[in-house]
C-alpha positions in Angstrom: 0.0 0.0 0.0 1.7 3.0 -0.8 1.4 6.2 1.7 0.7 9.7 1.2 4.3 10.4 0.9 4.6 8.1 -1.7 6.6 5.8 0.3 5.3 2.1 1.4 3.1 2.0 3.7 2.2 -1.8 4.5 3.5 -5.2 3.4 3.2 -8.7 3.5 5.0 -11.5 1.9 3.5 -14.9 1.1 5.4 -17.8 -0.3 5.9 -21.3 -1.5 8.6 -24.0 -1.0 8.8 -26.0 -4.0 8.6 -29.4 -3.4 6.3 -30.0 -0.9 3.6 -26.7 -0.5 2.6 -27.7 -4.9 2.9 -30.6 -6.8 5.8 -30.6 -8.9 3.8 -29.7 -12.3 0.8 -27.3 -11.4 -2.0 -28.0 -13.3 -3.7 -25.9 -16.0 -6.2 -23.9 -14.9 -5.8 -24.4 -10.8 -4.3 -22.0 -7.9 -1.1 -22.5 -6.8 -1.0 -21.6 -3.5 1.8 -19.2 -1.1 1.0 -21.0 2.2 3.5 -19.8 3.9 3.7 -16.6 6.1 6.7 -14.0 5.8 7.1 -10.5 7.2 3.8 -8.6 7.2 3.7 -4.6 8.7 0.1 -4.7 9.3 -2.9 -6.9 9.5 -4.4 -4.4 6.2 -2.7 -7.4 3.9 -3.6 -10.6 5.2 -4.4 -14.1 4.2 -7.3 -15.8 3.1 -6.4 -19.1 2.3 -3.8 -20.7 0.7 -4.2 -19.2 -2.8 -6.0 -15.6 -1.9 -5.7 -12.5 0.0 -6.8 -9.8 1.1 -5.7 -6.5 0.0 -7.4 -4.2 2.4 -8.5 -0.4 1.2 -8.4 0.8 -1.9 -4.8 1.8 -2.5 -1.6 1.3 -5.2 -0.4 -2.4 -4.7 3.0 -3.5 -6.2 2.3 -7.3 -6.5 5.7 -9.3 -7.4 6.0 -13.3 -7.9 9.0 -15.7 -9.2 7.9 -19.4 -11.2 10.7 -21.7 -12.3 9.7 -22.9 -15.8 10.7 -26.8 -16.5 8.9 -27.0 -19.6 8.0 -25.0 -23.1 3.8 -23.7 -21.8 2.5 -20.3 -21.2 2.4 -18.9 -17.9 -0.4 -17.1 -16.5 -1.1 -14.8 -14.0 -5.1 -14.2 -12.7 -5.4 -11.5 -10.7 -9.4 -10.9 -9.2 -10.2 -8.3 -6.9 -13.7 -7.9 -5.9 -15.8 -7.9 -9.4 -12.5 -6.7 -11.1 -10.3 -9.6 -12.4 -7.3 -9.1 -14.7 -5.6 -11.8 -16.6 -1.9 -11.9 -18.0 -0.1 -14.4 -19.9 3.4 -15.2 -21.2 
């Protein structure tokens, strides 16, 4: 969330450990989940299950992930917030 100042505000960091939190190949089409908790400044950004979360008040997010690729498929990225979903892929 980015402050008036323009500087962050709040965090949170939710991650994976590849093997064991998701099968080695993620399916098409399913979640793959960030189960576990890393530094968080406030309860604003918080979890709500293994695969979503909750962003808090309306506000500029910076959202950042890292997938190893093994094999020659498109990755995509699904983003839904509320009734506002944005889809990219590579």
């Amino acid at each position: 969330v980015t402050g008036p100042t323009g500087r962050v505000a709040n965090f949170a960091d939710f991650y994976a450990l590849m093997p064991p939190d998701n099968a080695a190949t993620v399916a098409v089409g399913t979640d793959v989940s960030f189960p576990q908790n890393g530094p968080s400044s406030s309860a604003e950004i918080s979890r709500l299950t293994a695969s979503s979360f909750n962003l808090g008040p309306i506000a500029t997010y910076q959202i950042l992930f890292q997938v190893g690729v093994n094999e020659a498929r498109t990755v995509g990225t699904y983003i839904k917030w509320s009734n506002f979903a944005l889809y990219f892929s590579r």
